[in-house]
C-alpha positions in Angstrom: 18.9 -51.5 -13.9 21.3 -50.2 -16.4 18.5 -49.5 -18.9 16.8 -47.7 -16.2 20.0 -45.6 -15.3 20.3 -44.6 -18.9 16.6 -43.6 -19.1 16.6 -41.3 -15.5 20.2 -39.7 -16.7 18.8 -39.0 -19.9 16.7 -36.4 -18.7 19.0 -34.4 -16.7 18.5 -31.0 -19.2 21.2 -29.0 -17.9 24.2 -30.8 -17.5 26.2 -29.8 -20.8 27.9 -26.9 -22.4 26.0 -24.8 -25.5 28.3 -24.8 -28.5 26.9 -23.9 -32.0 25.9 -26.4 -33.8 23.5 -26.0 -36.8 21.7 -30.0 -36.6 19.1 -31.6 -34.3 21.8 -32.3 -31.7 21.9 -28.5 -31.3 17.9 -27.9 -31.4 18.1 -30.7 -28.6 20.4 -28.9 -26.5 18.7 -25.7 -26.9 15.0 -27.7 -26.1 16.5 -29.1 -23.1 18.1 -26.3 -21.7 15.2 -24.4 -20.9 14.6 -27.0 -18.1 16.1 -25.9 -15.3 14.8 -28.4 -12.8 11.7 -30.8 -12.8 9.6 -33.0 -10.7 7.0 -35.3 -12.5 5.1 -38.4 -12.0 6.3 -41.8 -14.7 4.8 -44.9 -15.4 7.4 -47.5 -17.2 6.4 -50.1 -19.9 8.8 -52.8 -21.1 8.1 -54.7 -23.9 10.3 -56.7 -25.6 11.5 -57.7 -29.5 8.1 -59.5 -30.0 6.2 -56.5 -28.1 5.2 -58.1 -25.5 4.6 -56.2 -22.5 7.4 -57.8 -19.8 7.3 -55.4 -16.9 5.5 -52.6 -16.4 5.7 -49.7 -13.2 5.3 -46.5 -11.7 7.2 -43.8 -9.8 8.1 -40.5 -9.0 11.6 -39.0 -10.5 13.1 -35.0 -9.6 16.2 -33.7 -11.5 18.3 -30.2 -11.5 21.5 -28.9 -12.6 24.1 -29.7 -11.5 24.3 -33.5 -11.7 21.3 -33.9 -9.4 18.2 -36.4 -9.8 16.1 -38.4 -8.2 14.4 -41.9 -9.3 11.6 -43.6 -6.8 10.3 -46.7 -8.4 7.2 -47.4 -5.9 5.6 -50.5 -7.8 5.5 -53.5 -8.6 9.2 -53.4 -6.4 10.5 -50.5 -4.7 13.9 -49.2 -5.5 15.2 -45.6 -6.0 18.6 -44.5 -8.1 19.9 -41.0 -6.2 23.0 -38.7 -7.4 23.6 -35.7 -5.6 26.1 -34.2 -8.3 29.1 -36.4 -7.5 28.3 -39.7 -6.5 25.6 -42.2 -7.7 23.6 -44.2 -4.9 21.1 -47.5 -6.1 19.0 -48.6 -3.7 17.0 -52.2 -3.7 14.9 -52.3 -0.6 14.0 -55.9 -0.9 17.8 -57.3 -1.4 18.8 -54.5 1.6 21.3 -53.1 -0.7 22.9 -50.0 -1.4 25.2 -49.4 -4.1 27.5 -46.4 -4.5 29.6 -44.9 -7.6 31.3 -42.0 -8.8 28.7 -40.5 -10.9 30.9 -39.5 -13.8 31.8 -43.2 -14.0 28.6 -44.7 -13.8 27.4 -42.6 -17.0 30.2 -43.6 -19.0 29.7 -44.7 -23.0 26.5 -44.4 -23.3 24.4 -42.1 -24.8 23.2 -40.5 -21.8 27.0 -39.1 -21.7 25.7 -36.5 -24.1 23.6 -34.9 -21.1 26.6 -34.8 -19.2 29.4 -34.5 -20.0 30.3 -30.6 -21.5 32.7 -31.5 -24.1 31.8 -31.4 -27.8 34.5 -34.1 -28.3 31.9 -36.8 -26.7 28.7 -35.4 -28.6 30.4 -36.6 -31.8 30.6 -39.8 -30.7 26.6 -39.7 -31.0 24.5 -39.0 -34.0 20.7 -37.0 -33.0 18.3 -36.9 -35.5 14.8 -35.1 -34.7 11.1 -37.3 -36.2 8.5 -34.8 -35.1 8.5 -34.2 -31.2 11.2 -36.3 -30.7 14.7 -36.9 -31.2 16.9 -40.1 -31.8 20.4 -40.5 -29.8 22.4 -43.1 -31.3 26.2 -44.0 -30.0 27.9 -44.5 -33.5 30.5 -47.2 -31.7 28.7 -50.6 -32.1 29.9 -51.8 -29.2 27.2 -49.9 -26.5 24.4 -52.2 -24.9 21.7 -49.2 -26.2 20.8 -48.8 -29.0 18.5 -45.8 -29.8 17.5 -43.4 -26.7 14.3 -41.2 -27.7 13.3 -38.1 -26.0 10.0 -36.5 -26.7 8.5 -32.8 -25.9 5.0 -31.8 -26.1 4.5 -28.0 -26.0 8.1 -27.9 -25.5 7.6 -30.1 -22.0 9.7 -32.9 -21.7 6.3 -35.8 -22.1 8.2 -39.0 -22.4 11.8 -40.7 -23.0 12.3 -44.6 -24.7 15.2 -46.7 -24.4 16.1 -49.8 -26.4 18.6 -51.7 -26.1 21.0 -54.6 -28.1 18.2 -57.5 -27.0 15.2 -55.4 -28.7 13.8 -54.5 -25.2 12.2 -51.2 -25.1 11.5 -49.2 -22.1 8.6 -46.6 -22.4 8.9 -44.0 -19.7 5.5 -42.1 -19.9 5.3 -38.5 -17.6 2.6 -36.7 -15.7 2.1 -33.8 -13.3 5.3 -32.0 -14.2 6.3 -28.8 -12.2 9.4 -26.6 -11.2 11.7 -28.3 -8.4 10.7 -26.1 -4.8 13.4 -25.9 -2.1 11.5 -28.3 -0.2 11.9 -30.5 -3.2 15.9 -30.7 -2.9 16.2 -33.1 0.1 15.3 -35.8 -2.3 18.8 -35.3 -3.6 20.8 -36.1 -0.8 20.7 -40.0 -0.2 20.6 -40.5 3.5 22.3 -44.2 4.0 20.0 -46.8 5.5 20.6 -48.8 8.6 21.7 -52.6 8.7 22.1 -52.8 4.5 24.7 -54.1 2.9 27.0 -51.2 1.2 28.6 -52.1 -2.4 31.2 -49.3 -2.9 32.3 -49.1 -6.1 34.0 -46.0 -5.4 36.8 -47.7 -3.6 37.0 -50.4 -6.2 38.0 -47.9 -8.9 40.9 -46.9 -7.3 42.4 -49.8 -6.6 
């Protein structure tokens, strides 16, 4: 789950600040940008150090500024991963589960921070380097479960994302049928709380 929440946050486009910079973090910024919103179709492959194929899956996932996506995993095992712009909700249907977090939290030290947070000060904790259509995050602190986070562009479309972490597991997110978020499109941000589940509040937890 935490390689998938990496993986959905990394492609939330609009969801940092534009200072100059003259490298491949920049060009990534400026690529991403032009995103405003976006509503596409994934299929997930997970193979691991030996490259075997361990899990594979399919889904639907929406994202637009500010803070806002959307993550529907519909097979092999339903789940869904919802922020609305301040808080984070996970969802696992099958163990009737909910859990909630602060979304700024949740995102913390790792590499999807670059996509938001707005501060240069945490994009220097990263190092981006571009190999074709894609660019390589890397946190530069050795102490992050990911490794390397790739984000690709075809036609200057986001096409697919990767995600591999410390155990040599790599998560292939793959992307179809991409369009423009409509205002019929929004309601998938706003979690609406299922009955008789139980709730894990994080939230509360932090500030005790």
């Amino acid at each position: 789950m935490k390689n998938l929440l990496c993986a959905v946050m990394l492609t939330s486009p609009l969801l940092y600040s534009t200072a100059v910079f003259a490298d491949d973090a920049q060009q990534l910024r400026d690529t991403l940008v032009s995103t405003a919103s976006l509503k596409a179709d994934f299929k997930q492959t997970v193979t691991d150090v030996n490259k075997k194929v361990i899990q594979t899956g399919s889904g639907v996932f929406a994202l637009a500024h500010p803070n806002q996506f959307y993550w529907h995993l519909t097979s092999p095992d339903e789940s869904q991963i919802v922020a609305d712009g301040k808080d984070l909700w996970i969802y696992n249907p099958f163990a009737e589960e909910v859990v909630i977090m602060d979304f700024a939290e949740a995102i913390n030290a790792s590499p999807i921070a670059l996509l938001v947070h707005r501060d240069d000060t945490t994009w220097s904790q990263y190092s981006v380097n571009k190999k074709q259509d894609c660019y390589e995050i890397q946190p530069k602190a050795i102490d992050s479960g990911i490794m390397t986070v790739s984000v690709c562009f075809k036609n200057s479309q986001l096409s697919k994302f990767n995600v591999l972490d410390d155990k040599g597991n790599l998560s292939q997110f793959d992307l179809s049928n991409q369009k423009v978020i409509t205002n019929e499109d929004k309601v998938l941000f706003k979690f609406v709380l299922p009955d008789n589940v139980d709730v894990d509040d994080q939230r509360l937890k932090a500030l005790n």
